[in-house]
DRENKEGU-983290 format. One record per residue: x, y, z of N, C-alpha, C, CB in turn; residue in three letters; residue number from 1. Coordinates in pm, 1 decimal, m for minus. Atoms other than C-alpha are relative to their C-alpha. Last residue first. Glycine has a CB too. Example, Ala and Ser with C-alpha at 12.3 -4.5 7.8 and 13.67 -1.06 7.14 Angstrom:
% DRENKEGU-983290
(rec (m82.0; m119.0; m6.0); (1367.0; m106.0; 714.0); (m77.0; 109.0; 73.0); (41.4; 46.2; m141.5); 'ser'; 2)
(rec (89.0; m119.0; 0.0); (1230.0; m450.0; 780.0); (90.0; 120.0; 0.0); (m99.2; 2.7; 124.6); 'ala'; 1)
END
This chain:
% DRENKEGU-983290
(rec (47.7; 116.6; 97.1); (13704.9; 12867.3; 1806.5); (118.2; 97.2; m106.6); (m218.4; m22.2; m50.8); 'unk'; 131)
(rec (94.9; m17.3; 79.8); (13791.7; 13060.8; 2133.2); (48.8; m83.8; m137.4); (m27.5; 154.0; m12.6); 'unk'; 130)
(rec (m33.5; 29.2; 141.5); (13875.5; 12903.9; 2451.6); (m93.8; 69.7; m100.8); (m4.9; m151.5; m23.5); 'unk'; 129)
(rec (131.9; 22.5; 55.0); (13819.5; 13052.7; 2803.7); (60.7; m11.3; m154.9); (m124.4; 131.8; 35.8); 'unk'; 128)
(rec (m73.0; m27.7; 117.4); (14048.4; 13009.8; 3089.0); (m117.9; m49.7; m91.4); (154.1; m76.9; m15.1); 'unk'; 127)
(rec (141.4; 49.7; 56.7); (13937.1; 13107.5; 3436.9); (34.3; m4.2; m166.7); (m145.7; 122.8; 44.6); 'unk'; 126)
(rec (38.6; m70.9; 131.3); (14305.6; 13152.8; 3563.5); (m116.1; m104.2; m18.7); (128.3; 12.0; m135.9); 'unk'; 125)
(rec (73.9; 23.6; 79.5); (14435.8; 13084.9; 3946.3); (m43.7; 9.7; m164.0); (m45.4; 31.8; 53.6); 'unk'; 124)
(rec (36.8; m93.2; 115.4); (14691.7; 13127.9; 4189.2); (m134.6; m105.7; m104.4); (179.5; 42.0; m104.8); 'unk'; 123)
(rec (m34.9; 92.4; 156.7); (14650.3; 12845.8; 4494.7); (37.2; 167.0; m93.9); (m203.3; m128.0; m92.2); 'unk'; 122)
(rec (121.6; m8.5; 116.9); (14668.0; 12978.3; 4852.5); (46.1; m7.6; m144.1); (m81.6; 142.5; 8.5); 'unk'; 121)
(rec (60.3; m181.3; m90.7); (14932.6; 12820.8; 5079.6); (m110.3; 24.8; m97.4); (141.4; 182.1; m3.8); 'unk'; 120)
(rec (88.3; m91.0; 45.0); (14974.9; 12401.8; 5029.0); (m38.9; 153.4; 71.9); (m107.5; m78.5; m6.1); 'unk'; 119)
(rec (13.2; m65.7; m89.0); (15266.3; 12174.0; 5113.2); (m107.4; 166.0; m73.3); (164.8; 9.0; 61.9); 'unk'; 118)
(rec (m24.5; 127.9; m140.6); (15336.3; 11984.0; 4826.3); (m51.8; 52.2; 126.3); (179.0; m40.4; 42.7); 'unk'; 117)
(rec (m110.3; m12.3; m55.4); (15172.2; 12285.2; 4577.7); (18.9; m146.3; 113.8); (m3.0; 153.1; 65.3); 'unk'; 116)
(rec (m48.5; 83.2; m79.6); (14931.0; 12272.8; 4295.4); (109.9; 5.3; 94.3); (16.3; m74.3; m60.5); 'unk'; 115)
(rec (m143.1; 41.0; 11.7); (14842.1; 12602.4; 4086.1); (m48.8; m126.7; 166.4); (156.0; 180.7; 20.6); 'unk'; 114)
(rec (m28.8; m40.0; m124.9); (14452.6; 12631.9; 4013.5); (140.5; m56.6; 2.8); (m101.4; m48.5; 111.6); 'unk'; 113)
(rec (m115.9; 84.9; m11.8); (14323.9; 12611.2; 3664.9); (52.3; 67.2; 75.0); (79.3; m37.4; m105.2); 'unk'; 112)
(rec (m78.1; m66.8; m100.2); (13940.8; 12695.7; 3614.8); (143.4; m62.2; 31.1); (m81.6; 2.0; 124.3); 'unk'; 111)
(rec (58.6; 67.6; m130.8); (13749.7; 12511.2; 3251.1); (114.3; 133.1; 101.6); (46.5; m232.3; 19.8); 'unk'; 110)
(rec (55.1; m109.3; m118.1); (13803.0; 12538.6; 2911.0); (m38.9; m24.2; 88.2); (m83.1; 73.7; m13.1); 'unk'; 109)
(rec (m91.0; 4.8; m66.3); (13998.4; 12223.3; 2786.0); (m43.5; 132.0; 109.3); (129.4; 0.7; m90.3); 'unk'; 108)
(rec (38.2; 82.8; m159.2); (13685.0; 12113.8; 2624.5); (71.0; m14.9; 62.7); (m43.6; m118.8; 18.8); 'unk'; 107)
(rec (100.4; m12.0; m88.1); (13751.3; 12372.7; 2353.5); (m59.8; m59.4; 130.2); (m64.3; m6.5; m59.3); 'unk'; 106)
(rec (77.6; 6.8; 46.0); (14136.3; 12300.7; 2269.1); (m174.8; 52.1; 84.2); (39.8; m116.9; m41.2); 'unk'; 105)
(rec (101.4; 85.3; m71.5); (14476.6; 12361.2; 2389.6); (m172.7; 29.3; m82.4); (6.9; 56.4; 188.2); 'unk'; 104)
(rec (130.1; 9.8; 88.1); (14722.1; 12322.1; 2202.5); (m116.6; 7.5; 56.0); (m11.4; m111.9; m67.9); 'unk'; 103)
(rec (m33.8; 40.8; 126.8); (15012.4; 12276.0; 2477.2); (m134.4; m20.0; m69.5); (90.1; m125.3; 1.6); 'unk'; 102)
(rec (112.6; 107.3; m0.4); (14928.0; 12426.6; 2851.3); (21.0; 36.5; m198.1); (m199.1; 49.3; 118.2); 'unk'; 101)
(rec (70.0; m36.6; 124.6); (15266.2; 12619.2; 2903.8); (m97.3; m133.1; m21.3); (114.0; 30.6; m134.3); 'unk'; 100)
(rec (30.9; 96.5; 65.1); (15364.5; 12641.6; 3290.4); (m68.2; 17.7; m179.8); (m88.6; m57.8; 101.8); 'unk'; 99)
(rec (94.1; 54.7; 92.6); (15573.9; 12905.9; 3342.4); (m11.8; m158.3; m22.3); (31.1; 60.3; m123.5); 'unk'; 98)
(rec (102.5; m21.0; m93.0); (15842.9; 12989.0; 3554.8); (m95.3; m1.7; m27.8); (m4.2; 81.2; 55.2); 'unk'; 97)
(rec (m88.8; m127.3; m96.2); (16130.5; 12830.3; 3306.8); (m109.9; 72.5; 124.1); (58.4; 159.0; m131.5); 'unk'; 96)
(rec (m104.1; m68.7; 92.4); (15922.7; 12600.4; 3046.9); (34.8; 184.0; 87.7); (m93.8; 11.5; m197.7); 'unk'; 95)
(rec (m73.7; m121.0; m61.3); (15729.1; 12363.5; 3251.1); (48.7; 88.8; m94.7); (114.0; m37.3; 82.3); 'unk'; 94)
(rec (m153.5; 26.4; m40.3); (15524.9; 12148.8; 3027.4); (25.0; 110.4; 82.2); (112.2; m7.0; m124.0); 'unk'; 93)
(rec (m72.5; m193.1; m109.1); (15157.5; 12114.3; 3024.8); (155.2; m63.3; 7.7); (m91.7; 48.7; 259.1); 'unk'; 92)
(rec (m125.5; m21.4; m76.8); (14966.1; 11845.1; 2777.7); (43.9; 113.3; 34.1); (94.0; m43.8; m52.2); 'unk'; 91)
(rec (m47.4; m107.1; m35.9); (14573.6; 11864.0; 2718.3); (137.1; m47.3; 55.0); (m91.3; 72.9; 89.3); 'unk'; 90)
(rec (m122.5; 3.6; 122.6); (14453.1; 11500.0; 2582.2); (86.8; 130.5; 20.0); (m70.1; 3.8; m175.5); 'unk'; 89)
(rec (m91.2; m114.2; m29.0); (14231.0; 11423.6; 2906.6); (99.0; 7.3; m134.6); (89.2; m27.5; 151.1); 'unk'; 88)
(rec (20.7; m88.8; 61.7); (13976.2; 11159.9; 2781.0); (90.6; 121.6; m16.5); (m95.9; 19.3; 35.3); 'unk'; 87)
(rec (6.8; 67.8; 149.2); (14148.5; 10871.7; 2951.0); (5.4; 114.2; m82.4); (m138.8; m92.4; m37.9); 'unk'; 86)
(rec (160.9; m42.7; 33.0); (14156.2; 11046.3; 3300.9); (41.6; m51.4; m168.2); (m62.2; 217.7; 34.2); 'unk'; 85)
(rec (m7.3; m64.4; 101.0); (14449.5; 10856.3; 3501.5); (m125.4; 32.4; m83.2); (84.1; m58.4; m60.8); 'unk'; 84)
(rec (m3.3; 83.2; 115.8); (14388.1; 10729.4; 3824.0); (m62.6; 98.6; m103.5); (m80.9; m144.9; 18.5); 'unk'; 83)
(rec (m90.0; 62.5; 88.4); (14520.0; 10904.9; 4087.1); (m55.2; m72.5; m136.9); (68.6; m96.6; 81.9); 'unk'; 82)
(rec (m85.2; 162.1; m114.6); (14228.7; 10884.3; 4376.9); (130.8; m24.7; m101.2); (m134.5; m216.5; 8.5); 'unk'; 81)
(rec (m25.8; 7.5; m168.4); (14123.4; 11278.6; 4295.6); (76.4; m153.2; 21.9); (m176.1; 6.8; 103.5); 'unk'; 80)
(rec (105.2; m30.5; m91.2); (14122.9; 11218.8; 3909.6); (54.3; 31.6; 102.0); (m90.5; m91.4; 25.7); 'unk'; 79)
(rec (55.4; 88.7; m21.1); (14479.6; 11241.0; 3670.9); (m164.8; 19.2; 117.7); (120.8; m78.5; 39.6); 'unk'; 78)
(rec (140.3; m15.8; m95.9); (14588.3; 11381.4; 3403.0); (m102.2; m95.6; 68.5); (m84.1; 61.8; m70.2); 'unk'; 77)
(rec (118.1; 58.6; 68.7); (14938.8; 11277.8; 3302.1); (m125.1; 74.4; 75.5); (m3.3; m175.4; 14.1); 'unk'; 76)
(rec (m8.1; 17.1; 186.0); (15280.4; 11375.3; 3341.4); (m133.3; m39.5; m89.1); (110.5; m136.8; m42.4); 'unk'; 75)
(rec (m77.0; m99.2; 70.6); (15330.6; 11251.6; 3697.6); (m29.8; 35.4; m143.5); (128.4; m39.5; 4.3); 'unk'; 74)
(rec (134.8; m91.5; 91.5); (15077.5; 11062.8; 3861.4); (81.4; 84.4; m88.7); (m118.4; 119.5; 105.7); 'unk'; 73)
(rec (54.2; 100.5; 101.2); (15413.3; 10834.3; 4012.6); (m126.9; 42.3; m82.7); (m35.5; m128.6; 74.9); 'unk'; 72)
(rec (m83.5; 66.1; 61.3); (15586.5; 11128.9; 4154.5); (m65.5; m84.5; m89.4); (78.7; m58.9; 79.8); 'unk'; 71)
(rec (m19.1; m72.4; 135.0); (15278.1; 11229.9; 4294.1); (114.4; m17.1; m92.3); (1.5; 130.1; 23.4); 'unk'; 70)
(rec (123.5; 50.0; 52.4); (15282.4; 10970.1; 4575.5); (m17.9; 48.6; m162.6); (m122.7; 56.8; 98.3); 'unk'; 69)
(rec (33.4; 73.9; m44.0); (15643.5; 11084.2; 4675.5); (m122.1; m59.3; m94.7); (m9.0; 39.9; 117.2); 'unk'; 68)
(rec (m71.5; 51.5; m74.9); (15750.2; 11411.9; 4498.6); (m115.5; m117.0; 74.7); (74.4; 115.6; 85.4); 'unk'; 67)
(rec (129.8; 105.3; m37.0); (15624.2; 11593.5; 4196.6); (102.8; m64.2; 106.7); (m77.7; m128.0; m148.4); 'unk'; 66)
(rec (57.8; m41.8; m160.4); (15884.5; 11899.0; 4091.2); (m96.9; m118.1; 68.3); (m107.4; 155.3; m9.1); 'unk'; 65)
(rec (m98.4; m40.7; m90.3); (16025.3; 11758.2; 3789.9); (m5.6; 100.7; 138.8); (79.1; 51.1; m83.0); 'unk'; 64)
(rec (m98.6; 94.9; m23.9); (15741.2; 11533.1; 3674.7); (159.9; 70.7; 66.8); (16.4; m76.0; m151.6); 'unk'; 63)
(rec (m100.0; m62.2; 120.9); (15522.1; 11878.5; 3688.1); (57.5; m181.3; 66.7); (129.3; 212.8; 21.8); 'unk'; 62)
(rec (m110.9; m9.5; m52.9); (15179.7; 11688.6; 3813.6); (115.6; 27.4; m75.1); (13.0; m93.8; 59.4); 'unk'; 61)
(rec (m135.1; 33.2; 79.3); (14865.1; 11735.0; 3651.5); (111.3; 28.1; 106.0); (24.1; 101.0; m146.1); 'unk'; 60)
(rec (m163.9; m50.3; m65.1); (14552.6; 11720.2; 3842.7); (98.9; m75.6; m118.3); (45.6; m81.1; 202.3); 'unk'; 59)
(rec (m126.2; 30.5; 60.9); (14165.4; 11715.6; 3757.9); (123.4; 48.5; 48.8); (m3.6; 36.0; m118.4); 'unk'; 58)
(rec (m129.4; m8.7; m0.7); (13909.0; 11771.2; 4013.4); (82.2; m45.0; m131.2); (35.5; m70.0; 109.3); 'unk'; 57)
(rec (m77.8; m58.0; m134.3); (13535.3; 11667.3; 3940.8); (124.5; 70.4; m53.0); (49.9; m126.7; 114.9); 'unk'; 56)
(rec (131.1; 26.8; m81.3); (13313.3; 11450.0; 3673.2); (64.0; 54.2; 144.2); (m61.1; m185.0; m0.4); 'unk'; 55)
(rec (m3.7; 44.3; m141.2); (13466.9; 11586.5; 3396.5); (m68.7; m26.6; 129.7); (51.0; 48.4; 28.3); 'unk'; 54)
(rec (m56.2; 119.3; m9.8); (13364.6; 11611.3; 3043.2); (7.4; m36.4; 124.2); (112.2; m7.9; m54.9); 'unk'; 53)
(rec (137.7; 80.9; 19.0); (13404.0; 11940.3; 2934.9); (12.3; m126.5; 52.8); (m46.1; m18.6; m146.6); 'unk'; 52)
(rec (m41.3; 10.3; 110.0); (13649.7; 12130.5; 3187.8); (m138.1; m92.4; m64.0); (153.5; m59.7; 2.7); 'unk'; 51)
(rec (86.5; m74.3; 144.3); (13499.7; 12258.0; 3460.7); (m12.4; m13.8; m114.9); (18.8; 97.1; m32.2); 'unk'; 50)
(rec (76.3; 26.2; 2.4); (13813.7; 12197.1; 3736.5); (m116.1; 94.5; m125.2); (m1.1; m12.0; 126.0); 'unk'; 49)
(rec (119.4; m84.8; 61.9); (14108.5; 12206.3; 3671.7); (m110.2; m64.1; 67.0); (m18.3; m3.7; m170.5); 'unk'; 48)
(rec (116.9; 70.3; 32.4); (14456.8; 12107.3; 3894.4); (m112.9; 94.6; m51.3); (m44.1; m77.4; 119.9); 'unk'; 47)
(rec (137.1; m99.3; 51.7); (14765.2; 12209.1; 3802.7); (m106.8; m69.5; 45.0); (m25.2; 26.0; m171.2); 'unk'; 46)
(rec (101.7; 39.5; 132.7); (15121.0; 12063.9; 3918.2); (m95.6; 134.9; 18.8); (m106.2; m180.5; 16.4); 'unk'; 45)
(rec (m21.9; 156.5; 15.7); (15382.6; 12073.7; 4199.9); (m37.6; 9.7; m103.9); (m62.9; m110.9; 80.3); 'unk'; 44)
(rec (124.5; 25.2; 101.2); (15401.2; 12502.6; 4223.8); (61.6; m139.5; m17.8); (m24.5; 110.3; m158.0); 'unk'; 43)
(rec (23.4; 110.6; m43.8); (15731.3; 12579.7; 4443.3); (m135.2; m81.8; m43.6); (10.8; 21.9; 124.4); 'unk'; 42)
(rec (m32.4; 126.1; 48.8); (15838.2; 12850.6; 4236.6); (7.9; m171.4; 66.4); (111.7; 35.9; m37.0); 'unk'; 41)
(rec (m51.0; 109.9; m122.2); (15527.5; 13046.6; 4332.1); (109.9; m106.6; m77.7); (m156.3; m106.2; 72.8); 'unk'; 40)
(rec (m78.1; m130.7; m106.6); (15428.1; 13323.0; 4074.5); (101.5; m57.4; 81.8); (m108.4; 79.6; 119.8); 'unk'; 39)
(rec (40.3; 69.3; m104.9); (15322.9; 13032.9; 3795.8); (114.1; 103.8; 84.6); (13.1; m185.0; m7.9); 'unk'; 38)
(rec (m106.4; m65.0; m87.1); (15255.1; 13249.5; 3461.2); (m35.8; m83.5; 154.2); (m21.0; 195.9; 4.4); 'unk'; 37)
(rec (12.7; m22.1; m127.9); (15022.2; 13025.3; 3266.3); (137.8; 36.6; 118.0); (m69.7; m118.6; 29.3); 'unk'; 36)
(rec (m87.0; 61.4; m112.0); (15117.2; 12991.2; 2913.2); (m44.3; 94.3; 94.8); (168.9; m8.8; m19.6); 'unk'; 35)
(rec (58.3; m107.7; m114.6); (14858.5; 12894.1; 2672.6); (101.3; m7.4; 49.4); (m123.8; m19.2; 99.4); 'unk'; 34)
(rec (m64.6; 9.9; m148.8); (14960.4; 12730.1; 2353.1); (m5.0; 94.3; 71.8); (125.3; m25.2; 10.5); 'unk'; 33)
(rec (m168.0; m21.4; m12.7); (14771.2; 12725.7; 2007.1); (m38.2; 17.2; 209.8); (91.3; 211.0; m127.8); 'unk'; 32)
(rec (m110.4; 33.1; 44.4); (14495.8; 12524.1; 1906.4); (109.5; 49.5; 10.3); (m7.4; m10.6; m83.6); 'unk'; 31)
(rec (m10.8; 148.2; m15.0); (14175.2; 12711.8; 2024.7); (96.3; m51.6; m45.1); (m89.4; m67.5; m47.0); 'unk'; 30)
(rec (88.2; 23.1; 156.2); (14251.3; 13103.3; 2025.6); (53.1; m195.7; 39.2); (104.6; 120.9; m217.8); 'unk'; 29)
(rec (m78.3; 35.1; 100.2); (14353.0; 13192.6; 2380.5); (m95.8; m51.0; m71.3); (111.4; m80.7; 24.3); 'unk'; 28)
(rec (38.8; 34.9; 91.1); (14204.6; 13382.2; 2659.1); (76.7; m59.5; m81.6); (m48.6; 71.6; m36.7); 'unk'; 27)
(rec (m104.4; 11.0; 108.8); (14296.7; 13387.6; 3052.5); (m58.1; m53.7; m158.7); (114.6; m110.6; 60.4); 'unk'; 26)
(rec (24.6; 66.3; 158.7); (14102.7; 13556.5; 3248.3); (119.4; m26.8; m77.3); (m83.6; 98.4; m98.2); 'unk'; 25)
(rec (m44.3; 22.7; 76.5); (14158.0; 13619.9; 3649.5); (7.5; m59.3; m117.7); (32.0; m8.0; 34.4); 'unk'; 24)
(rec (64.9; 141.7; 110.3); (13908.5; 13647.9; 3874.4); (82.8; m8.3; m142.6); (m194.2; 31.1; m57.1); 'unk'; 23)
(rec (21.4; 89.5; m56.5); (14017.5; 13872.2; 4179.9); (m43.3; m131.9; m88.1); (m78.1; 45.7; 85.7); 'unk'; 22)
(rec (m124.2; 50.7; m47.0); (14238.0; 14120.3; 3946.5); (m62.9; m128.3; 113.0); (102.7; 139.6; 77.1); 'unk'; 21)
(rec (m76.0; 81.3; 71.6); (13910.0; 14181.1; 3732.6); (103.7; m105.3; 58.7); (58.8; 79.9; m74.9); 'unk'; 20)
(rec (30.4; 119.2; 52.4); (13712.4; 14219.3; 4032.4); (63.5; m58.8; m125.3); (m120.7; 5.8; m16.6); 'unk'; 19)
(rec (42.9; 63.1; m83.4); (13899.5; 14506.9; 4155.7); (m32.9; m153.1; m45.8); (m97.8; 74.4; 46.0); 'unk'; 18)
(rec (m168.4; m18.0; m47.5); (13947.5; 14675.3; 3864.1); (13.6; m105.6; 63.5); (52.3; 126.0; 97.8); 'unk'; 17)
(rec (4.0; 173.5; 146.8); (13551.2; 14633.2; 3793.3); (133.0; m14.6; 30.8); (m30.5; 22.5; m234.8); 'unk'; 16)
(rec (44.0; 163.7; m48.3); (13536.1; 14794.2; 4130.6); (38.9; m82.5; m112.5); (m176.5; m30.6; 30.1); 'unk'; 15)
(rec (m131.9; 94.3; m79.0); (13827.0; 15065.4; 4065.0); (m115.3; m117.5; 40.0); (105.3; 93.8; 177.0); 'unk'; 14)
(rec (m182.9; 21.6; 73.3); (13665.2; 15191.0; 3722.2); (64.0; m80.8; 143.9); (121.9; 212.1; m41.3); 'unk'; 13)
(rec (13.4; 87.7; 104.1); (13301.6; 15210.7; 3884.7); (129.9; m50.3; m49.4); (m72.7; 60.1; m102.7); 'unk'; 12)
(rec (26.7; 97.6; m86.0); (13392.4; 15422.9; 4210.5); (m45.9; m144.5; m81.2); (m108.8; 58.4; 96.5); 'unk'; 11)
(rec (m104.1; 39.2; m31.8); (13571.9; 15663.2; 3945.2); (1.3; m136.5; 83.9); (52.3; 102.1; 55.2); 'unk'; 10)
(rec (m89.5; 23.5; 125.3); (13278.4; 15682.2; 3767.0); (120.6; m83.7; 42.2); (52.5; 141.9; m66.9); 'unk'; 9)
(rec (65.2; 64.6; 38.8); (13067.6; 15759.0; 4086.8); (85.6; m95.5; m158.1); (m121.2; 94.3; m5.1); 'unk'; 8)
(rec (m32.2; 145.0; m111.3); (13310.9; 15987.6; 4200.5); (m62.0; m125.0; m41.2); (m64.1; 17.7; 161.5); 'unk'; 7)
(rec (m112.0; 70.3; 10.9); (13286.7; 16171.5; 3847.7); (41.5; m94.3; 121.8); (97.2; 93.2; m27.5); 'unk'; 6)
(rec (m26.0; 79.9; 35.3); (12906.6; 16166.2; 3879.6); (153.1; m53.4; m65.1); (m87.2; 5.1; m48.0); 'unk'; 5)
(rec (33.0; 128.3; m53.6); (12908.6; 16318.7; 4231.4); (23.5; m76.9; m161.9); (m176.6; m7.4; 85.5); 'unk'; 4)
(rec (m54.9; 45.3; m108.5); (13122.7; 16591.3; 4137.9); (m20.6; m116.0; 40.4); (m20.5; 62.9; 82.3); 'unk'; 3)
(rec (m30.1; m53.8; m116.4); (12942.0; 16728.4; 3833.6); (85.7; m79.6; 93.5); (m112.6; 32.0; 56.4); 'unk'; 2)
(rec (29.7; 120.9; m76.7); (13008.3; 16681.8; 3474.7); (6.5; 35.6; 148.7); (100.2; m116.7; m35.3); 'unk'; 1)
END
């Protein structure tokens, strides 16, 4: 093999690299529980976007981190103005630095960005259900 096509190789292996670690996948089999490693222990909630169904933003708030306004959205999925999304059946609990997204199903696939009171950059996972 010559020179140029092991650089070339090598210059392949660290882009996809690269782009893996900028787009983060998360897979699970439909019906069992996802858990989303949350880096930041100051993370409020989740919001998705993508999911089936939605016509924007979704947000979950942790009820034991949520403060003021969010306080009262707590525990539920709700739009941009608060009000609760009917269709939403996806529950998230905390469980120690983790959020765990409970059963989750096909029209739960969608992007899930960490929430904070005071906002730095979000973490992420592109989460893709299989059947």
């Amino acid at each position: 093999m010559s020179s140029l096509n092991i650089v070339l190789l090598l210059a392949t292996i660290s882009l996809t690299s690269a782009l893996e670690a900028e787009n983060p996948q998360g897979q699970v089999i439909q019906g069992e529980d996802y858990t989303f490693v949350l880096e930041d222990p100051n993370v409020s909630g989740l919001r998705r976007i993508g999911t089936e169904g939605s016509q924007g933003a979704e947000y979950w708030y942790f009820c034991e981190r949520a403060k003021g306004e969010k306080k009262k959205q707590c525990g539920a999925w709700v739009d941009e103005k608060g009000t609760k999304v009917k269709a939403a059946t996806l529950k998230v609990t905390l469980k120690g630095k983790n959020a765990v997204l409970l059963k989750v199903l096909k029209k739960d696939e969608g992007v899930y960005f960490t929430v904070f009171e005071k906002e730095p950059i979000p973490s992420y996972v592109d989460l893709n259900v299989f059947p």
